[in-house]
C-alpha atoms as one frame of an Amber mdcrd trajectory, in Angstrom:
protein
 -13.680  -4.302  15.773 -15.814  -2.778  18.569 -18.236  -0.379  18.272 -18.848
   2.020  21.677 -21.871   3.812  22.135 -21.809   6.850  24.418 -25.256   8.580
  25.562 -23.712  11.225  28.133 -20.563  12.819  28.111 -19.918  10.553  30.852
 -20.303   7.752  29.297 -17.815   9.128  26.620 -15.466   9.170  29.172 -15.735
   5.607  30.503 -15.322   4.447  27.008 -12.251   6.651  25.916 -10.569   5.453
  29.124 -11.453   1.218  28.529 -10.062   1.645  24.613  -6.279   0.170  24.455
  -3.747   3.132  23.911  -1.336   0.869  22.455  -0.394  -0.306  18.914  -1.395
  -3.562  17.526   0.638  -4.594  14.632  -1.753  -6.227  11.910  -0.854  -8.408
   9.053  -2.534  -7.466   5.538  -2.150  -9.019   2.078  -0.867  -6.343   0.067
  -1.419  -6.495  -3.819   2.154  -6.426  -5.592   1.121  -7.408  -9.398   1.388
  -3.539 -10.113   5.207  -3.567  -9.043   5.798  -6.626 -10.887   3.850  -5.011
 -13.952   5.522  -1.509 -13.444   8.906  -3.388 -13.688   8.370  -5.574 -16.662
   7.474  -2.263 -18.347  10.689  -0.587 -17.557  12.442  -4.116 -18.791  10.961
  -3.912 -21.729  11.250  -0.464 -23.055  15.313  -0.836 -21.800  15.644  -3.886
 -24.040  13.884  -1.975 -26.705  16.037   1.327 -26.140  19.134  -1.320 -26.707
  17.873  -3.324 -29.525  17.542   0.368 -31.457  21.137   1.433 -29.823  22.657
  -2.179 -31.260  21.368  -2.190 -34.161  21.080   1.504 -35.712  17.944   1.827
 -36.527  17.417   5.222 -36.114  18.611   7.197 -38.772
């Protein structure tokens, strides 16, 4: 990453026009132990739904 200083509106200028106007893809890491979480969740509270379905427990 760059960092421009401009002193004079000028100077703006000539820095606005040497900045690349196009997009640069960029490759992150992205976290995905919340998904994985999120969906053992839903698992689980399904195969405890069922389990009370199967076996009547709810009277």
């Amino acid at each position: 990453m760059s960092i421009f200083a401009a002193h004079s509106p000028e100077a703006l200028m000539e820095v606005y026009e040497t900045l690349s106007t196009r997009l640069v893809p960029e490759r992150k890491l992205t976290e995905i132990a919340f998904i994985l979480a999120g969906i053992a969740a839903l698992v689980s509270i399904a195969a405890a739904s069922l389990s009370v379905l199967w076996f009547g427990r709810i009277t």
